[in-house]
N, CA, C and O atoms as a DFTB+ gen file, in Angstrom:
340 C
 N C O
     1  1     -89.522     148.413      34.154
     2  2     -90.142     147.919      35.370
     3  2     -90.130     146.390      35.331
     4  3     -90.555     145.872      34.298
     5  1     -89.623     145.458      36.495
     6  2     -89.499     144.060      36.274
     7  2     -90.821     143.828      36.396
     8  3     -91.612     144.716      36.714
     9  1     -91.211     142.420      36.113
    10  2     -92.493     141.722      35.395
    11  2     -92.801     141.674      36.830
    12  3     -93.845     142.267      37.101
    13  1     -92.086     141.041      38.010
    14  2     -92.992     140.622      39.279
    15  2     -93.031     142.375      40.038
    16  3     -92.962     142.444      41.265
    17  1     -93.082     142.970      39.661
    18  2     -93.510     143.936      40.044
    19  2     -94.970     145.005      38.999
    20  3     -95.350     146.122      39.350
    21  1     -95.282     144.559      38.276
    22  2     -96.367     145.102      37.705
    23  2     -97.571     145.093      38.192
    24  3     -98.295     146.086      38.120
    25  1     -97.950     143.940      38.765
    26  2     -99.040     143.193      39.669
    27  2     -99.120     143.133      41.188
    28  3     -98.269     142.535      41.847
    29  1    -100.201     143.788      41.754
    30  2     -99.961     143.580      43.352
    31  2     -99.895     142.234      43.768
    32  3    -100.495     141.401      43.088
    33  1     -99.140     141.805      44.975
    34  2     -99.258     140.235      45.187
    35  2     -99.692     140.323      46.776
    36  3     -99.531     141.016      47.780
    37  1    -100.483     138.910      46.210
    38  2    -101.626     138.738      47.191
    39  2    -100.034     137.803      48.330
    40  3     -99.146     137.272      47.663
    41  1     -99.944     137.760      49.610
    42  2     -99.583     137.340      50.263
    43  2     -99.932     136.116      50.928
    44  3    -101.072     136.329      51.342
    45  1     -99.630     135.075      51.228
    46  2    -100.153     134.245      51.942
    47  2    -101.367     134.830      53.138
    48  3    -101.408     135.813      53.878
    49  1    -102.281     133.677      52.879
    50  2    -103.707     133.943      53.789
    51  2    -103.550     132.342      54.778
    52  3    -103.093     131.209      54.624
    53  1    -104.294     133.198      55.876
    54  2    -104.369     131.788      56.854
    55  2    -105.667     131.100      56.370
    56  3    -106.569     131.675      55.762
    57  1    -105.638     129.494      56.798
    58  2    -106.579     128.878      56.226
    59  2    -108.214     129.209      56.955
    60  3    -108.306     128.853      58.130
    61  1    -109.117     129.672      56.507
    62  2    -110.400     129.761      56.829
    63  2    -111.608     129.000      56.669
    64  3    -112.069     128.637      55.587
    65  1    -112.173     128.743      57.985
    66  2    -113.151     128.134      57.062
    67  2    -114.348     128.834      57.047
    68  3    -114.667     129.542      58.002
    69  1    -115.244     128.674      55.777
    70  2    -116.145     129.556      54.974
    71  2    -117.917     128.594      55.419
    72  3    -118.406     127.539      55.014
    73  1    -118.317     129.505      56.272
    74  2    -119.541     128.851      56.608
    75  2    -120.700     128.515      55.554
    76  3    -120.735     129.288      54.596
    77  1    -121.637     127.509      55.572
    78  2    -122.814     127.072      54.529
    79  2    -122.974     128.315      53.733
    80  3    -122.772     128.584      52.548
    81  1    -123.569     129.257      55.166
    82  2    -124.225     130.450      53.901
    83  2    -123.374     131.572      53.334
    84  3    -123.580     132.158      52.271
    85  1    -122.511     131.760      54.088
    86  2    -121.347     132.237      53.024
    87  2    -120.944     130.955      51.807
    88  3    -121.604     131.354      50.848
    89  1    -120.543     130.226      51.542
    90  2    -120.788     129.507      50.755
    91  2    -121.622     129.851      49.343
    92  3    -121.465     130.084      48.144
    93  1    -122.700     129.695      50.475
    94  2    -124.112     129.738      49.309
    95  2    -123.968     130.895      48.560
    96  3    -123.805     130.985      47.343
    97  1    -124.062     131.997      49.606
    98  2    -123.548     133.114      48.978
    99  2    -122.453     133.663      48.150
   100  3    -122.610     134.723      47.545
   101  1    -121.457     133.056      48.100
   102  2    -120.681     133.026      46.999
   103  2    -120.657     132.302      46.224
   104  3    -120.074     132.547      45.168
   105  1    -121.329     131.044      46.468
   106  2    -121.531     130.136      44.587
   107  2    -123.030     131.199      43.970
   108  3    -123.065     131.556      42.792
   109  1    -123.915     131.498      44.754
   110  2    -124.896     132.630      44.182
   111  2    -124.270     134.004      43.084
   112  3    -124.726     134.412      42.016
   113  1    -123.328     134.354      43.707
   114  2    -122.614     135.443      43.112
   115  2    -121.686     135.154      42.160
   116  3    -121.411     135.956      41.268
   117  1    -120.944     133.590      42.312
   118  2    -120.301     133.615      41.114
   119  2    -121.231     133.168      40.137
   120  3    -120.989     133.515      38.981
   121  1    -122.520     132.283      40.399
   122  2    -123.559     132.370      39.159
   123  2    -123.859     132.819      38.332
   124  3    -123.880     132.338      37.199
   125  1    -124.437     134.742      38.953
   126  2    -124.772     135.823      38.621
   127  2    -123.416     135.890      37.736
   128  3    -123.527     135.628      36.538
   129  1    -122.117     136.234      38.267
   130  2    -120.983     136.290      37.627
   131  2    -121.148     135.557      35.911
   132  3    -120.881     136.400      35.055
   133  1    -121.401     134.641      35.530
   134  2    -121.091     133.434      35.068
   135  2    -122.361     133.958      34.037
   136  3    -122.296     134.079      32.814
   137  1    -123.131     134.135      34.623
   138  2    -124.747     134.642      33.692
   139  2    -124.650     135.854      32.546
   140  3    -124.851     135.881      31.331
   141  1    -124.214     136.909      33.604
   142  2    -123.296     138.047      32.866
   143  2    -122.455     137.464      32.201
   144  3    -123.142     136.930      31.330
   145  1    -121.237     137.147      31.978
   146  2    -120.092     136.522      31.163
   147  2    -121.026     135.860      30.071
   148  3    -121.019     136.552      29.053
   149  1    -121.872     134.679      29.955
   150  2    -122.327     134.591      28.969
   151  2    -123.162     135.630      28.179
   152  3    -122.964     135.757      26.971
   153  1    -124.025     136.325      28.777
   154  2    -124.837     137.015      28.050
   155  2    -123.781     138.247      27.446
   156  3    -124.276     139.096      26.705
   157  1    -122.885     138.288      27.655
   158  2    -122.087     139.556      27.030
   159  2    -121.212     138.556      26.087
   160  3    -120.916     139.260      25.122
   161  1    -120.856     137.732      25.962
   162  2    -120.362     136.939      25.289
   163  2    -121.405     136.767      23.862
   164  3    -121.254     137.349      22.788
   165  1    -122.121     136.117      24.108
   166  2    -123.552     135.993      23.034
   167  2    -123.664     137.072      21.953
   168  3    -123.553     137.003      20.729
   169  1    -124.061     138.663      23.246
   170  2    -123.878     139.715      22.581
   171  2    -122.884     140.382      21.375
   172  3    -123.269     141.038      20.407
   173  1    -121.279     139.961      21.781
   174  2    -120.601     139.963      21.246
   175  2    -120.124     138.881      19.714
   176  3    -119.366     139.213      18.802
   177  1    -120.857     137.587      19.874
   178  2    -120.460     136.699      19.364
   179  2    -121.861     137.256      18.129
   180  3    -121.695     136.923      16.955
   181  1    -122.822     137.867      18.403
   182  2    -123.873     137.958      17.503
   183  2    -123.592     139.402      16.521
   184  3    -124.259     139.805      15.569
   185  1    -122.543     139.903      17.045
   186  2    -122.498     141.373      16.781
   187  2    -123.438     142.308      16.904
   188  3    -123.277     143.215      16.087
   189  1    -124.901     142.522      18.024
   190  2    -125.833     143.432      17.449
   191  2    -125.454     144.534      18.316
   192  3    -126.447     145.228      18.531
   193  1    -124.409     144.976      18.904
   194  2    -123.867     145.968      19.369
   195  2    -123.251     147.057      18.159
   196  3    -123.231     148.287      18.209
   197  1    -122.783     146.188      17.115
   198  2    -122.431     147.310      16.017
   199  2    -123.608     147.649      14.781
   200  3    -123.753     148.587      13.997
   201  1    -124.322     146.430      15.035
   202  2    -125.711     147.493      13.943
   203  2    -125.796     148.743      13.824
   204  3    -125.617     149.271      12.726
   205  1    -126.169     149.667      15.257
   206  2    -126.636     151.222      14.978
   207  2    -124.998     151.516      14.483
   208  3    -125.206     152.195      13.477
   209  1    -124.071     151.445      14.557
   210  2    -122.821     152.271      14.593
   211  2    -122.807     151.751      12.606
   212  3    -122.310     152.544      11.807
   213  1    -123.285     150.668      12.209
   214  2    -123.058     150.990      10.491
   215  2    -124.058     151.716       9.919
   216  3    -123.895     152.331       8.865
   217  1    -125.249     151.690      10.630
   218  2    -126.271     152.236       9.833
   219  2    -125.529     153.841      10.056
   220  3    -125.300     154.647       9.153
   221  1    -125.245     154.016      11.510
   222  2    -124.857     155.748      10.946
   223  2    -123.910     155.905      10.027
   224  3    -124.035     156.752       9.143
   225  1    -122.653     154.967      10.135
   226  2    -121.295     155.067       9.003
   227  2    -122.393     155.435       7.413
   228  3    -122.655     156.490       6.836
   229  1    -122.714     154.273       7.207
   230  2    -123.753     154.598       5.690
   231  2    -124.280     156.259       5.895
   232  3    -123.933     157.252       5.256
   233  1    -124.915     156.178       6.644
   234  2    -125.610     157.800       6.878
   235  2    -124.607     158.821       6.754
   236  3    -124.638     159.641       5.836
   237  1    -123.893     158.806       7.469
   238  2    -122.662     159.815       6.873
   239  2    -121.627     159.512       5.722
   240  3    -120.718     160.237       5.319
   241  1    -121.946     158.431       5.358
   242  2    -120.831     158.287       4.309
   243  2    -121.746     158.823       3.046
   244  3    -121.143     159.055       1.998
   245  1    -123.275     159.047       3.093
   246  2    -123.858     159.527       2.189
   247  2    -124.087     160.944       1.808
   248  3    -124.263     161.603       0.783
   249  1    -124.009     161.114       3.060
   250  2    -123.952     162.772       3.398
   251  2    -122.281     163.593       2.524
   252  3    -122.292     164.412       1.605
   253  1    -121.372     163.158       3.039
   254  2    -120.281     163.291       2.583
   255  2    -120.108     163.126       1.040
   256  3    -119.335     163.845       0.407
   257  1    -120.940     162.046       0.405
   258  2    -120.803     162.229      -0.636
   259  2    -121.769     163.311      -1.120
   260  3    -121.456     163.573      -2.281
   261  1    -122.724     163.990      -0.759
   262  2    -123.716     164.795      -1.388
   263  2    -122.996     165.997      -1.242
   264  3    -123.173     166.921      -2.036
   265  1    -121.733     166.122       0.252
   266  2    -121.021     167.319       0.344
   267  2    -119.732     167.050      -0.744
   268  3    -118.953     168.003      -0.760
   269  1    -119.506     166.361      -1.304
   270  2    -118.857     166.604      -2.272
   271  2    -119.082     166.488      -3.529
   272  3    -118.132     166.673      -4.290
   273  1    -120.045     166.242      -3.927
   274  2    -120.414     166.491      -5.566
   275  2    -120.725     167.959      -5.256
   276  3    -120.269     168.736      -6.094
   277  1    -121.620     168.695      -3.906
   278  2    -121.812     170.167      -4.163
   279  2    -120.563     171.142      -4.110
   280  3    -120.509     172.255      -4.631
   281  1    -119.592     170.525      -3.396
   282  2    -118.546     171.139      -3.560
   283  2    -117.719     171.426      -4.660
   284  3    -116.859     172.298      -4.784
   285  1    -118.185     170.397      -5.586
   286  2    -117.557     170.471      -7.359
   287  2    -118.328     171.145      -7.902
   288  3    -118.128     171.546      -9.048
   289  1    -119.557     171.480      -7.113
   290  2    -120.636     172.009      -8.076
   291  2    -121.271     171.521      -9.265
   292  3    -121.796     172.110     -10.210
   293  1    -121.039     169.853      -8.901
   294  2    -122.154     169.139      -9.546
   295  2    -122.977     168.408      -8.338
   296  3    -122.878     168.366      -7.112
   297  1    -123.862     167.843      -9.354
   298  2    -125.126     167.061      -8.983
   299  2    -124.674     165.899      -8.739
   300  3    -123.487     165.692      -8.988
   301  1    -125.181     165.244      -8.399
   302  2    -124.921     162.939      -8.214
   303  2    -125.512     163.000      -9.009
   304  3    -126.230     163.849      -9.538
   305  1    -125.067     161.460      -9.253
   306  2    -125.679     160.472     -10.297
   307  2    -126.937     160.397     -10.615
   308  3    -127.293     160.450      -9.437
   309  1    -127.951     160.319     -11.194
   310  2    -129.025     160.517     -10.834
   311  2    -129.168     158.754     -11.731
   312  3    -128.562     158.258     -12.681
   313  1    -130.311     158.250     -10.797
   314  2    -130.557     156.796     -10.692
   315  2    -131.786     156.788     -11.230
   316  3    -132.626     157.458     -10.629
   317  1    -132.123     156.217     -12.195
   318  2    -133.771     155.848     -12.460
   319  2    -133.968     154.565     -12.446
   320  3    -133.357     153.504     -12.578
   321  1    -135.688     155.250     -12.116
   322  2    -135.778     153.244     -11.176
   323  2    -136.804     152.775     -11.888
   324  3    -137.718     153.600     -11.880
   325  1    -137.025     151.939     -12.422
   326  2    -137.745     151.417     -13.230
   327  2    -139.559     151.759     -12.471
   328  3    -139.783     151.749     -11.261
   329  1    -140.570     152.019     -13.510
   330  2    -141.670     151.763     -12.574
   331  2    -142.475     149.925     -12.565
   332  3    -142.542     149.223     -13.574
   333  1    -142.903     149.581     -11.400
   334  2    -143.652     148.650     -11.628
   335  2    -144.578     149.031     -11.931
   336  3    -145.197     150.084     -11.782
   337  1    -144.837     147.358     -12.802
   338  2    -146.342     147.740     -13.637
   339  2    -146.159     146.292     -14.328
   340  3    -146.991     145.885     -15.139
């Protein structure tokens, strides 16, 4: 498929003119626009969208291991923890 055909093309528009409150109303909306874009940006740049998704990875990656030591028909490691005192 050629490249200028992948994309619809916008055609020439006659010149308009765009009254105050239309105006207003569209620098309002690209604001909003602009508000969103950062705050999903932030989100992304902070990573706390993937927190819950490692805590479950750990959670099942623990599980999996408990299904396979029973599957050998042993036990895990067993860990002793010092007591305080």
């Amino acid at each position: 498929m050629p490249a200028e055909n992948r994309w619809p093309r916008i055609d020439a528009m006659e010149p308009k003119e765009v009254g105050d409150r239309q105006l207003d109303a569209l620098l309002e909306r690209l604001d909003a626009l602009t508000a969103e874009l950062r705050s999903l940006n932030r989100r992304l740049d902070s990573g706390e969208n993937l927190a819950p998704v490692v805590h479950e990875l750990r959670s099942l990656s623990e599980s999996l291991q408990a299904l396979a030591y029973a599957a050998l028909g042993q036990q895990g490691p067993q860990v002793r923890r010092r007591r305080a005192g």
